[in-house]
TINU-913865 format. One record per residue (C-alpha): x, y, z; residue in one letter. Coordinates in nm, 3 decimals, m for minus. Example, Ala and Ser with C-alpha at 12.3 -4.5 7.8 and 13.67 -1.06 7.14 Angstrom:
+---------+---------+---------+-------+
|    east |   north |      up | mikol |
+---------+---------+---------+-------+
|   1.230 |  m0.450 |   0.780 |     A |
|   1.367 |  m0.106 |   0.714 |     S |
+---------+---------+---------+-------+
//
This chain:
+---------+---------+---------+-------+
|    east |   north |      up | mikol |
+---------+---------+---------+-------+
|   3.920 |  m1.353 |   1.460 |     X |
|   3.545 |  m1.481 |   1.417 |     X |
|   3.490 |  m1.625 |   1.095 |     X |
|   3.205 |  m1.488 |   0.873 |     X |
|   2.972 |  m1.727 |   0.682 |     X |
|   3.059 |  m1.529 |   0.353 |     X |
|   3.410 |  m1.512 |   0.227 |     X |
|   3.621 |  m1.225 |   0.243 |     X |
|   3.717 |  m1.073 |  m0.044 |     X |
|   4.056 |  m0.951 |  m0.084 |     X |
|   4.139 |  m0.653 |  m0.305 |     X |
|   4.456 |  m0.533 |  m0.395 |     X |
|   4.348 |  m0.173 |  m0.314 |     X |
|   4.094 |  m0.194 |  m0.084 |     X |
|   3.798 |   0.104 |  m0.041 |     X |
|   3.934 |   0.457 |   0.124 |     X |
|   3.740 |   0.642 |   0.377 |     X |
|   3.407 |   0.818 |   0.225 |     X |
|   3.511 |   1.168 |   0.349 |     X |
|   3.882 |   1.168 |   0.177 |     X |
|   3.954 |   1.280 |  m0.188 |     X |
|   4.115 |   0.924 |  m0.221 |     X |
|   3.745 |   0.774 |  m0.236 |     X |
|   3.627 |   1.010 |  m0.495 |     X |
|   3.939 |   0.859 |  m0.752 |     X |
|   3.854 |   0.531 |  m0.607 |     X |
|   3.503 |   0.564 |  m0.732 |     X |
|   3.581 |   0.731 |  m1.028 |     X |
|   3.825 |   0.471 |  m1.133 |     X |
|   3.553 |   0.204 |  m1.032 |     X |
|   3.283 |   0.078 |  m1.321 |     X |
|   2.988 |  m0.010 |  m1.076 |     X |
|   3.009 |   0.376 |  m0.873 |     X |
|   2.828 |   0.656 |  m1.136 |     X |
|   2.851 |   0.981 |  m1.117 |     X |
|   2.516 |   1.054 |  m0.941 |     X |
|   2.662 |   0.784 |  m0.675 |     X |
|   2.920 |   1.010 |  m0.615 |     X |
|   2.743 |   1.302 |  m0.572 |     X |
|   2.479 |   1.178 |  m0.347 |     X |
|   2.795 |   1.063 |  m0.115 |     X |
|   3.028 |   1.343 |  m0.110 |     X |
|   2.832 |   1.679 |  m0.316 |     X |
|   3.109 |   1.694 |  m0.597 |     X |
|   2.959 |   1.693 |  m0.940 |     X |
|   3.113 |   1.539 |  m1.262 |     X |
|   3.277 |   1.849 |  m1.352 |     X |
|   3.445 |   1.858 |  m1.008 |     X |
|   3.552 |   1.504 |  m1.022 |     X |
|   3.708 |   1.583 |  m1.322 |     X |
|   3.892 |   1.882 |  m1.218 |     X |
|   4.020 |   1.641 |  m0.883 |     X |
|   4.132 |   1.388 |  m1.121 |     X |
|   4.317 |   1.622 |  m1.360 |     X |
|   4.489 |   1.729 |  m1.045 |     X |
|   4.560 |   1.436 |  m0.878 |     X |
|   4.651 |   1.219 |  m1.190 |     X |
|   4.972 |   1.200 |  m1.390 |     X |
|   4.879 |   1.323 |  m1.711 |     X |
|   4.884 |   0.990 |  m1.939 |     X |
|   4.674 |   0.857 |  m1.599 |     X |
|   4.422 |   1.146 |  m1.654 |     X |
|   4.414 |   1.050 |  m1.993 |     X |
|   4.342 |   0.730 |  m1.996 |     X |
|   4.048 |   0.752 |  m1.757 |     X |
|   3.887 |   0.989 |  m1.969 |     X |
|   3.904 |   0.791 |  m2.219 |     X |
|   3.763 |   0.498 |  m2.034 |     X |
|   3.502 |   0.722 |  m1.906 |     X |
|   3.404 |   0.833 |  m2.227 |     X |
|   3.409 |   0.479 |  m2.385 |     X |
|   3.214 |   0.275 |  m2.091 |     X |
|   2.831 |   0.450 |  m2.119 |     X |
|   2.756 |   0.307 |  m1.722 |     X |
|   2.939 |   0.590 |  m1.523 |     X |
|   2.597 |   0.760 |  m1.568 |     X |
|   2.318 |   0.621 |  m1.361 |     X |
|   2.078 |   0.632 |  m1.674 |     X |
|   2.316 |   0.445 |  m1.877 |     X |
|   2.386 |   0.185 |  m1.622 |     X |
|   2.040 |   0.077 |  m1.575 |     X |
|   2.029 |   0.019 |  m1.948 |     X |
|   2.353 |  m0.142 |  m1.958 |     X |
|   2.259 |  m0.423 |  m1.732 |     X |
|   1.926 |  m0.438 |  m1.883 |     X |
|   2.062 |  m0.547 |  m2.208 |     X |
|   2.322 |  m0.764 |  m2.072 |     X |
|   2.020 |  m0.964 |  m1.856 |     X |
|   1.847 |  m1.009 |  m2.221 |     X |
|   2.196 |  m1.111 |  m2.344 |     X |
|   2.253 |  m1.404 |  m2.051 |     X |
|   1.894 |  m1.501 |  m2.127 |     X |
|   1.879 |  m1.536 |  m2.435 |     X |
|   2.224 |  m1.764 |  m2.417 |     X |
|   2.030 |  m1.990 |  m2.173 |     X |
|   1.764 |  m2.069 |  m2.447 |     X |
|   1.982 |  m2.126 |  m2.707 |     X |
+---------+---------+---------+-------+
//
């Protein structure tokens, strides 16, 4: 096998195909995918994504995602932006102190 130049990052579950409704849990399980991400990709909306996961999850699963969704304010792309806006100010403001 050819080496790359970057390394190859090895991930204990690795990315399922776009199509399948394995990615959409993937990505809704995943910080850095939002909402609108996974609309533009596959059409389901966040209320969809919800009723997949409620399906596919065990129960305490289900439950603990929402609450992690609710709790982490970047699984909205709006949020996100301003999320890692304030964490840039955070780093540089570390640098110059």
């Amino acid at each position: 096998m050819k080496k790359s130049k970057s390394p190859e990052t090895r991930v204990k579950n690795p990315e399922p195909k776009l199509g399948s409704p394995d990615w959409v849990i993937w990505a809704a399980w995943a910080d850095r995918i939002t909402f609108e991400e996974i609309k533009e990709k596959t059409g389901k909306t966040e209320s969809d994504v919800i009723k997949l996961m409620r399906r596919s999850l065990k129960a305490s699963s289900f439950r603990l995602w929402r609450e992690r969704v609710k709790r982490k304010s970047i699984k909205h792309r709006k949020k996100f932006i301003l999320e890692r806006k304030n964490l840039k100010r955070k780093i540089n403001k570390k640098e110059f102190i």
